[in-house]
PLY file of the C-alpha trace (Angstrom):
ply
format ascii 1.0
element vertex 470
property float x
property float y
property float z
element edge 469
property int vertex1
property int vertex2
end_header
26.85 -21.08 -26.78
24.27 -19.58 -23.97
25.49 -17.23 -21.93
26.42 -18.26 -18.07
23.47 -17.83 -15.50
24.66 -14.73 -13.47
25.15 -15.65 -9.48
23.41 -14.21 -6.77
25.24 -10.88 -6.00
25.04 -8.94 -2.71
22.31 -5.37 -2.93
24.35 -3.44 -5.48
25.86 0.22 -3.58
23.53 3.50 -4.30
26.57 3.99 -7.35
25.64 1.37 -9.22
23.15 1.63 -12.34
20.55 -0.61 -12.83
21.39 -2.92 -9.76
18.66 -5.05 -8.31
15.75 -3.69 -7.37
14.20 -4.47 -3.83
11.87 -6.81 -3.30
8.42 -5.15 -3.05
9.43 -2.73 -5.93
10.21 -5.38 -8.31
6.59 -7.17 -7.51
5.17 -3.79 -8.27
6.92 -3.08 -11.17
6.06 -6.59 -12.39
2.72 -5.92 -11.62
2.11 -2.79 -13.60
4.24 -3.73 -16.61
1.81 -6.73 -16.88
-1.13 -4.61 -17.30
0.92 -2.06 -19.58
2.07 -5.05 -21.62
-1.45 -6.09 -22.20
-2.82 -2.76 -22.68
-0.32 -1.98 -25.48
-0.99 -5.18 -27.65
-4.72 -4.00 -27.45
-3.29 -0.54 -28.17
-1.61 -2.11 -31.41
-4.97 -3.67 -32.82
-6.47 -0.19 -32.41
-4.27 1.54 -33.97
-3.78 -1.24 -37.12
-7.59 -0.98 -36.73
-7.71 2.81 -36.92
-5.93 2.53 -39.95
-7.48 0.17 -41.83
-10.79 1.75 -41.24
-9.73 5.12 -42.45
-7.92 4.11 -45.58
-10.45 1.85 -47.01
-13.74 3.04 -45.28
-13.12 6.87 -44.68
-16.05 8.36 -44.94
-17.63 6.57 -41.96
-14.34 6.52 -40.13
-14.84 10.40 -40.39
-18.79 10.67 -40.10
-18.19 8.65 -36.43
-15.25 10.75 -35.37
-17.05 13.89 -36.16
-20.74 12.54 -34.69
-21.36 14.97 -31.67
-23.31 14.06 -28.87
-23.67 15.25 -24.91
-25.02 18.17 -22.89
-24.53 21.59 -24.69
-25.86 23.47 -21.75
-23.19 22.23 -20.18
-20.69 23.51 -22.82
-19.84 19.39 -23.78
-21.42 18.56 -26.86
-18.06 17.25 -28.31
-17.30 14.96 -31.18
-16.74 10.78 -30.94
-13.17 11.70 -30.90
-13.22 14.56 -28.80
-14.31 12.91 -25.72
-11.35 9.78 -26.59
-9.08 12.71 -26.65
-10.16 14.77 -23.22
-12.53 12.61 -21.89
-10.64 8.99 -22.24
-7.23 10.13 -21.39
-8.30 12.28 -18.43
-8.31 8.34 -17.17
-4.71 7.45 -18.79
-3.21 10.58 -17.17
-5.38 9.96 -13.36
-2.98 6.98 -13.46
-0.05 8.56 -14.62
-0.54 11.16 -11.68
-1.01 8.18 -9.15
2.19 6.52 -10.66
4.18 9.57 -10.06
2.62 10.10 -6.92
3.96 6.75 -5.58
7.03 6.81 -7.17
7.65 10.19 -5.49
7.12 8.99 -1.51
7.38 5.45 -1.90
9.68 4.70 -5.21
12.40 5.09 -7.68
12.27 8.57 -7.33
11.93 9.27 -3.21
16.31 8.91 -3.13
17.25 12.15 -4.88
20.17 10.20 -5.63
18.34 7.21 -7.32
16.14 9.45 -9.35
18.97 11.73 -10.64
19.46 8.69 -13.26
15.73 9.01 -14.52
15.02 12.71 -14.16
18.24 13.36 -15.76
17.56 10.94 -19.29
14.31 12.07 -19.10
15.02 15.60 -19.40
17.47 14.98 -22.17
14.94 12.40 -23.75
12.94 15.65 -24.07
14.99 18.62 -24.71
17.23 16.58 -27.64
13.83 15.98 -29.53
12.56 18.96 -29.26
16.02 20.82 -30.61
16.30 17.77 -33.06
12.74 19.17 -34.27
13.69 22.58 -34.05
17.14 22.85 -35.86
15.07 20.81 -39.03
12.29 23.27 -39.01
14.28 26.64 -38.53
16.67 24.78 -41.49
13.53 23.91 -43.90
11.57 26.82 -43.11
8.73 25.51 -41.42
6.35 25.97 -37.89
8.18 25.94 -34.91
4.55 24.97 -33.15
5.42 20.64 -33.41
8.53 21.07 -30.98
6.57 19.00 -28.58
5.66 16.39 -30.18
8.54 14.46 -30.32
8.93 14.80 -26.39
6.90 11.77 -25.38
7.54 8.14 -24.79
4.73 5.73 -25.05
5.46 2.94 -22.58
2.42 0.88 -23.30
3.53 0.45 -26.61
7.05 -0.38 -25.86
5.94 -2.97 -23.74
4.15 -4.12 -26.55
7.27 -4.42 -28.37
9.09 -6.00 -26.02
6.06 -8.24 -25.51
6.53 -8.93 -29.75
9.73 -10.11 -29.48
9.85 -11.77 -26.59
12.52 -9.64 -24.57
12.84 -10.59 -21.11
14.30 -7.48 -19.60
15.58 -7.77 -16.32
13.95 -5.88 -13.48
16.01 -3.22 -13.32
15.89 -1.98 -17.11
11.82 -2.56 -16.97
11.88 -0.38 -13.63
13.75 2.24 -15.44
11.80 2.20 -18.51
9.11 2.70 -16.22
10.32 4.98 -14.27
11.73 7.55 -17.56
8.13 7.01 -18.68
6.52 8.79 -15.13
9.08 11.24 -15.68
8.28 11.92 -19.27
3.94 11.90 -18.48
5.18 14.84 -16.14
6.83 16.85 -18.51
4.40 16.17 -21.38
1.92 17.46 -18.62
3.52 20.69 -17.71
3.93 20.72 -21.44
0.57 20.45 -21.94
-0.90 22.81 -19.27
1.75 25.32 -20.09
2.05 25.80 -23.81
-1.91 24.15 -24.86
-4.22 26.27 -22.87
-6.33 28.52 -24.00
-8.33 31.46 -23.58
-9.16 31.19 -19.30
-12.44 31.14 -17.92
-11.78 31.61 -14.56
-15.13 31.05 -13.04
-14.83 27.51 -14.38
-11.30 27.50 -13.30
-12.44 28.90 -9.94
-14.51 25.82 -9.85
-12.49 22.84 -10.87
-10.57 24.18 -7.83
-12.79 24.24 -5.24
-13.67 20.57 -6.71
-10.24 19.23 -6.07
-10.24 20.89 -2.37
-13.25 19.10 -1.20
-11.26 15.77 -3.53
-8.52 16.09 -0.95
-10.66 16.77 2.02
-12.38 13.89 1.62
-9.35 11.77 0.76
-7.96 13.18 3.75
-10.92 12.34 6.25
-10.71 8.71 4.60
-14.44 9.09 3.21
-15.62 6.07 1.31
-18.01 5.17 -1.59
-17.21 5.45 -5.42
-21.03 6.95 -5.49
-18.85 10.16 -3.81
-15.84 10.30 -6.00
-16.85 9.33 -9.32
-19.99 12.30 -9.71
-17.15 14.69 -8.45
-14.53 13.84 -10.37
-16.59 13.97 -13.52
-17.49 17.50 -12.77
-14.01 18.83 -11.65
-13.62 17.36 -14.96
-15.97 19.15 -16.82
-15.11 22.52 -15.33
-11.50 21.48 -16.25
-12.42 21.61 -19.79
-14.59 24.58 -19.68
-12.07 26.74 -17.76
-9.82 26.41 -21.10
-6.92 23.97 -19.51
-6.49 20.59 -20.95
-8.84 18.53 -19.12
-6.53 15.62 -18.82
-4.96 18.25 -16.23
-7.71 17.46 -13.93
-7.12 13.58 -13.59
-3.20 14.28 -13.02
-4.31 16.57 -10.60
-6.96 13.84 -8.61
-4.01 10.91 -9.15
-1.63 13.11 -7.11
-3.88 13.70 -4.07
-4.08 10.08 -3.56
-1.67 8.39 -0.71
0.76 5.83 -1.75
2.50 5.37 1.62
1.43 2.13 3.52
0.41 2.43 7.06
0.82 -0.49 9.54
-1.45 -3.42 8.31
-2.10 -1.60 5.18
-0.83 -4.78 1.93
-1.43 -1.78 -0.10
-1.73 1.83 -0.12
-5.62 3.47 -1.31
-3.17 5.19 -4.07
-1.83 1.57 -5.23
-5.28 0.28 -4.45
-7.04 2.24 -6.77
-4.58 2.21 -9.17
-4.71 -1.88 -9.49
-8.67 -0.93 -10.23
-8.34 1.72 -12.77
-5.14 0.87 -13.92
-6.81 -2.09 -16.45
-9.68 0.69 -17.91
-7.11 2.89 -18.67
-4.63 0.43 -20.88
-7.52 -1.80 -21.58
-10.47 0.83 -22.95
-9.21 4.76 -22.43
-5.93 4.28 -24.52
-7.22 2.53 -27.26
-10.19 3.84 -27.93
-8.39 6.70 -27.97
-5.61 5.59 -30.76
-8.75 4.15 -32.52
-10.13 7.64 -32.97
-6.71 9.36 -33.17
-4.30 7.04 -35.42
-6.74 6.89 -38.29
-4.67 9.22 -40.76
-4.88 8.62 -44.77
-1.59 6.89 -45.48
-1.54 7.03 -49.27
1.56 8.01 -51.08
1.26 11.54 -50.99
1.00 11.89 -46.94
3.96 9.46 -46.91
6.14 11.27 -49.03
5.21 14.26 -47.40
6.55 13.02 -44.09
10.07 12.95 -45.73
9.85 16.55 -47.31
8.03 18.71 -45.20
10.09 20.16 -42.60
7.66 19.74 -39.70
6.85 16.09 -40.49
10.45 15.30 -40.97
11.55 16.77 -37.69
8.79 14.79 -35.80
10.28 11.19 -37.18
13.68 12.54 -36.96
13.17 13.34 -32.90
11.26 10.36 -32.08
13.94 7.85 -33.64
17.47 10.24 -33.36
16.66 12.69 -30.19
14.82 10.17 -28.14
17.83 7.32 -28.71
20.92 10.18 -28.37
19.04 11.92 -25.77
18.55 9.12 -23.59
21.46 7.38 -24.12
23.31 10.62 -23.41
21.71 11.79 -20.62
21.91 8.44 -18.90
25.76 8.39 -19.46
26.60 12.13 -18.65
24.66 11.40 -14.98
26.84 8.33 -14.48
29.96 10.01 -15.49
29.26 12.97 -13.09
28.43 10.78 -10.44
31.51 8.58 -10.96
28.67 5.72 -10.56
29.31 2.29 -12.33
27.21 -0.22 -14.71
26.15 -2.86 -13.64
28.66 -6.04 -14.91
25.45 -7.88 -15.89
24.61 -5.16 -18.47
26.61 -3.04 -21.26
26.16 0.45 -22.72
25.25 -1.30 -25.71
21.73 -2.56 -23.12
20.98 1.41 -22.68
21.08 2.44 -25.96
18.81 -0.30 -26.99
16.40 1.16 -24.42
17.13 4.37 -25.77
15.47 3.47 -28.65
12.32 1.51 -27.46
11.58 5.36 -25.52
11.52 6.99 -29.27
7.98 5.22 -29.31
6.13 8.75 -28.80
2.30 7.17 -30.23
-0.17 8.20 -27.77
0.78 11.56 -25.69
2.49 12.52 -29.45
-0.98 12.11 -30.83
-2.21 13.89 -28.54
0.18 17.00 -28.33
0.08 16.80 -32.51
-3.40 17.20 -32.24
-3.29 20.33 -30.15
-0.35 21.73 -31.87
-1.89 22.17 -34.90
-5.44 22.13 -34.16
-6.80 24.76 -37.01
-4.84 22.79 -39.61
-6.73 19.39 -40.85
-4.42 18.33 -43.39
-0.72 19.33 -41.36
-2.73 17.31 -38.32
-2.89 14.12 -40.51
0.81 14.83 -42.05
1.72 15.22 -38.02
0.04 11.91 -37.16
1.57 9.86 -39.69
5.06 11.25 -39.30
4.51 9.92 -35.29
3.20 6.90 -36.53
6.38 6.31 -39.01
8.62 7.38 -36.00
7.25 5.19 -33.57
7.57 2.14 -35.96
11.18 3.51 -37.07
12.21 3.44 -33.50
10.30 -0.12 -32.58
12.04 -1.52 -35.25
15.09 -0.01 -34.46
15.04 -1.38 -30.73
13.89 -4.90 -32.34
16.89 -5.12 -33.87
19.54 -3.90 -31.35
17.51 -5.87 -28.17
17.58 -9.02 -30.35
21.53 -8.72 -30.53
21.48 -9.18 -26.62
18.21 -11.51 -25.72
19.94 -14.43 -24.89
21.85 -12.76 -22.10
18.44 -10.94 -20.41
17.08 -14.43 -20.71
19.47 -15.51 -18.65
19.25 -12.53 -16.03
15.15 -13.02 -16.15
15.54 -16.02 -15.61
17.85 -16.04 -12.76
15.90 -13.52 -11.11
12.89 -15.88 -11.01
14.63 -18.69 -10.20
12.81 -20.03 -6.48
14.08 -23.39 -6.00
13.02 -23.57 -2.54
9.57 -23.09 -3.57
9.21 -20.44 -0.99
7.35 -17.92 -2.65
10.30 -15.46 -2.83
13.15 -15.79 -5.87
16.03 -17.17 -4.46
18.19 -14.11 -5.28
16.77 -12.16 -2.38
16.98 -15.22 0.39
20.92 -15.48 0.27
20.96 -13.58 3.59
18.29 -15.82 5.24
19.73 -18.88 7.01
16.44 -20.56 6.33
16.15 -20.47 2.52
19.70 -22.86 3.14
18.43 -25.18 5.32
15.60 -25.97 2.76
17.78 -25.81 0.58
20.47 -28.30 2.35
16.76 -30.63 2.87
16.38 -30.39 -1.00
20.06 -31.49 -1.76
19.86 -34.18 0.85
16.53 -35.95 -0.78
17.79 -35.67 -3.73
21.25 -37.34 -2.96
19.56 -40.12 -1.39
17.61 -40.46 -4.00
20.67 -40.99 -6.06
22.31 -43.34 -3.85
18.66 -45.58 -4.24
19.20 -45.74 -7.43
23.29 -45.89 -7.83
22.28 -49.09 -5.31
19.44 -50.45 -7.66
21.84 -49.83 -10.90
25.03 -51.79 -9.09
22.00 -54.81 -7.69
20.86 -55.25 -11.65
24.33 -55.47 -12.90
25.41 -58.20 -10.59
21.85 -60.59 -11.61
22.98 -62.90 -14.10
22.21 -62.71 -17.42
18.17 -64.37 -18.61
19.12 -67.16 -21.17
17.88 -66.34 -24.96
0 1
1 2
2 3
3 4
4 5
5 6
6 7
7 8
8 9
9 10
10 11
11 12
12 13
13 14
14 15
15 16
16 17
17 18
18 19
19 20
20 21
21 22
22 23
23 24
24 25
25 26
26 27
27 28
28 29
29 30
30 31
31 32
32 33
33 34
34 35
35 36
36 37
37 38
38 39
39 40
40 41
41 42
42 43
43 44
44 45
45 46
46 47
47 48
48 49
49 50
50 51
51 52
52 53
53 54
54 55
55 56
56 57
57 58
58 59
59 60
60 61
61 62
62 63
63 64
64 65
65 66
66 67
67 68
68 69
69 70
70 71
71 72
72 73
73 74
74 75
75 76
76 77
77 78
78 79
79 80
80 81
81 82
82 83
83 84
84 85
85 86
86 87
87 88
88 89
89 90
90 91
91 92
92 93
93 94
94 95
95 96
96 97
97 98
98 99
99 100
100 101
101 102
102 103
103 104
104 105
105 106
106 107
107 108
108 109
109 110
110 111
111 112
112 113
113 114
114 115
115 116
116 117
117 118
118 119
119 120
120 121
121 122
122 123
123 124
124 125
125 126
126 127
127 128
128 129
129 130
130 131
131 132
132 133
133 134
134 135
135 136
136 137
137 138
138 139
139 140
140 141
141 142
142 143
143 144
144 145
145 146
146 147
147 148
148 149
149 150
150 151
151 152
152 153
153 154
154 155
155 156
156 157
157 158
158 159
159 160
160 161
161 162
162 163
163 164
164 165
165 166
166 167
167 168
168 169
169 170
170 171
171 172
172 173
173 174
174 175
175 176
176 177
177 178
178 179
179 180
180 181
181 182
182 183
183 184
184 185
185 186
186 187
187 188
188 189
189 190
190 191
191 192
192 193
193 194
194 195
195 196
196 197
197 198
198 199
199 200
200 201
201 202
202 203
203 204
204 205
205 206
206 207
207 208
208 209
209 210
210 211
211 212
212 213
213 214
214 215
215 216
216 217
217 218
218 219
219 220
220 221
221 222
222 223
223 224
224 225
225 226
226 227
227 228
228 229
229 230
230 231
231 232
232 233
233 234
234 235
235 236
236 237
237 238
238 239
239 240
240 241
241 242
242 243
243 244
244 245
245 246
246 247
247 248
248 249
249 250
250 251
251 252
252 253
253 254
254 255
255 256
256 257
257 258
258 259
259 260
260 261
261 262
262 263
263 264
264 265
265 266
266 267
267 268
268 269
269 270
270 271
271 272
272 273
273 274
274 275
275 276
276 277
277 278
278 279
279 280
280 281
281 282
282 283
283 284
284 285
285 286
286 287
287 288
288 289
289 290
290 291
291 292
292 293
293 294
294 295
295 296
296 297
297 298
298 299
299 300
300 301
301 302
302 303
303 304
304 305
305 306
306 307
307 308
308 309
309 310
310 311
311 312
312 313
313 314
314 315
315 316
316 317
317 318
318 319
319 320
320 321
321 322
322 323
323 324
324 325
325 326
326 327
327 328
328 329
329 330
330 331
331 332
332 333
333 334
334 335
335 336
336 337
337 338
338 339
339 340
340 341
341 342
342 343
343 344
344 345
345 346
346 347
347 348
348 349
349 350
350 351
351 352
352 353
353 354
354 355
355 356
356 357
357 358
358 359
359 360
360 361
361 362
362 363
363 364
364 365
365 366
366 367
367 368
368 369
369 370
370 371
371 372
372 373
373 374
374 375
375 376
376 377
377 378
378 379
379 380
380 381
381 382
382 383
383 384
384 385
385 386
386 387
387 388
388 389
389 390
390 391
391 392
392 393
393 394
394 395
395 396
396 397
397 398
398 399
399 400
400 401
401 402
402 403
403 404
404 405
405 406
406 407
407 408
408 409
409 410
410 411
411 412
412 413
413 414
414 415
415 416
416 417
417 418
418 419
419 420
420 421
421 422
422 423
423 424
424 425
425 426
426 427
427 428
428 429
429 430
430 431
431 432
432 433
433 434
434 435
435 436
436 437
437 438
438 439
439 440
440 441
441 442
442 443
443 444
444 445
445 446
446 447
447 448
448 449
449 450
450 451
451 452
452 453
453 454
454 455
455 456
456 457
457 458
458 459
459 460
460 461
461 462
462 463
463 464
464 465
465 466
466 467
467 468
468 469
């Protein structure tokens, strides 16, 4: 039997978890998870792709991720997958900077009471990883310098997943996967820029800085022209990645200068105005040609059995599919028990640990931090990349099975949410209060009860014609 549509309920109180979102923040959020969605299928081909290539064909796989090219004066004559890895995600993380940036004035996270929820399971969908990874290492004797890499969630390819198996979330879980995912891009970040950096040049550092001044000065006296920003944020990029921080650090840094509050007049903001642009080249072509030149690890029997007995490896898959899920889940449940708030009655506990779950997909930031983690080790990089990739996929299937237990009933909240009888524009969950989504409604009733009694007439008029004779 289906489950019952859910009625239109009133705005859910600030103690609520996962209530409705408003309006314009559900359009947004349905906005960016479309391009996400799309981004991480294409994310998926590259990485099958990635694979493939390497395990049958690796000797070119390797001769064009090692192939060199750009200005050495300029200290960036960097290998194929060298620029995927600093040059194509500087673009992934400029959105992930805008993203945070607008959920900061303008979203989820403005109400310190609203982001409590997020902050709080993100934190924990961090810290239990990276003890998860810890406690196997210090118990197996192995490198406590991996503790990172099971930090990250991948929300591209959970989309993906969700995309898979056809899991119609309702708005409120997709805004908080969202949401944990911002979150979690900041702390990899910090992570990142913290614990990765090496050796400073501080004349080049000197310089990236001075760059992003005259970035917010002209942002900030509303100059125009992608002839302006583009030249200058290539070269506060470049003196990023000279100065001995993670380069990515300068397109977070350009994403949060950007304003995401709407002035009168203003549809959108220049922040979510430039994000719609660059939003599409940064799950379309940054993120997968980065997992093209990042996922392609030797998966032969050896590497996988070494995931399973090395310490390091193991503690990677074992905090991407057991941290990630208990941290969430436990985080999310320890904030709504301290703040005596209550679950939504459209949802269960059993919803949240599902999503749980889907967050232990750590593929491309885990790449990444694998990568710098263990950068003067070849062969431990490969063991670290497979052991994300075997996580991830753990953890997708995982949240396959337990979100398939419970897609008939977020069919039927999708599906309510959507519902716009009127044909107004606007789903007919959010018009309850408006006395003129009733009287079109009333109109619809009406035609359609006199188009009944036309044809309860014509039915009664054909039943009293006599019978034709044979």
């Amino acid at each position: 039997m289906a489950p019952p549509t859910p009625t239109p309920t009133p705005p859910p109180s600030p103690r609520m978890l996962f209530g409705r979102l408003p309006l314009p923040e559900r359009s947004y959020v349905a906005e960016a998870l479309r391009t996400e969605t799309v981004g991480g299928v294409l994310l998926l081909v590259a990485a099958v792709a990635a694979l493939i290539w390497a395990n049958t064909f690796g000797s070119s796989y390797e001769a064009v991720s090692d192939f060199h090219f750009g200005p050495g004066f300029l200290g960036l004559d960097l290998s194929v997958a060298h620029w995927a890895a600093d040059g194509m995600l500087a673009i992934f993380f400029f959105v992930a900077g805008v993203e945070l940036k607008r959920e900061l004035v303008a979203g989820e996270l403005r109400d310190p009471k609203k982001a409590a929820l997020p902050v709080v399971a993100a934190i924990c969908g961090m810290a239990v990883p990276a003890l998860v990874y810890t406690l196997t290492v210090v118990v197996g004797g192995g490198s406590l310098s991996g503790w990172a890499v099971p930090t990250a969630t991948d929300i591209a390819f959970a989309l993906a997943v969700l995309a898979v198996i056809g899991a119609s979330l309702p708005s409120a879980l997709r805004a908080f996967l969202l949401t944990l995912a911002v979150v979690d891009d900041l702390f990899a970040i910090l992570i990142i820029a913290v614990f990765f950096t090496s050796d400073l040049n501080f004349l080049a550092l000197g310089g990236a800085v001075v760059g992003l001044v005259v970035f917010y000065l002209l942002l900030r006296f509303e100059v125009r022209g992608w002839y302006v920003y583009i030249p200058l944020a290539l070269t506060i990029w470049a003196l990023m990645y000279n100065s001995g921080v993670h380069a990515t650090i300068a397109g977070v840094a350009m994403g949060l200068m950007l304003r995401c509050t709407r002035r009168e007049g203003e549809a959108h903001s220049p922040g979510e105005h430039i994000e719609h642009l660059v939003r599409p080249v940064s799950a379309g072509v940054a993120v997968p040609l980065f997992a093209l030149f990042a996922a392609g690890v030797s998966m032969n029997g050896e590497a996988l059995a070494g995931v399973f007995t090395r310490p390091e490896t193991l503690g990677v898959a074992l905090g991407l599919v057991l941290g990630k899920t208990f941290g969430i889940f436990g985080g999310t449940y320890l904030a709504a028990r301290f703040t005596k708030a209550e679950l939504n009655k459209d949802l269960a506990w059993a919803d949240v640990l599902a999503l749980a779950s889907l967050a232990g997909i750590g593929f491309t930031v885990s790449l990444l931090i694998g990568e710098l983690a263990f950068a003067d080790d070849a062969e431990m990089t490969n063991e670290i990349k497979a052991a994300v990739l075997i996580g991830s996929l753990t953890a997708a299937l995982l949240a396959c099975v337990l979100l398939r237990m419970r897609v008939r009933q977020y069919r039927a909240l999708f599906d309510a949410e959507e519902l716009d009888e009127d044909g107004s524009g606007v789903p007919d969950i959010y018009e309850q209060d408006d006395p003129g989504y009733h009287l079109r409604m009333a109109a619809i009733h009406e035609e359609k009860a006199a188009e009944h009694r036309r044809r309860a007439e014509q039915a009664g008029a054909a039943g009293n014609r006599p019978e034709s004779p044979a």
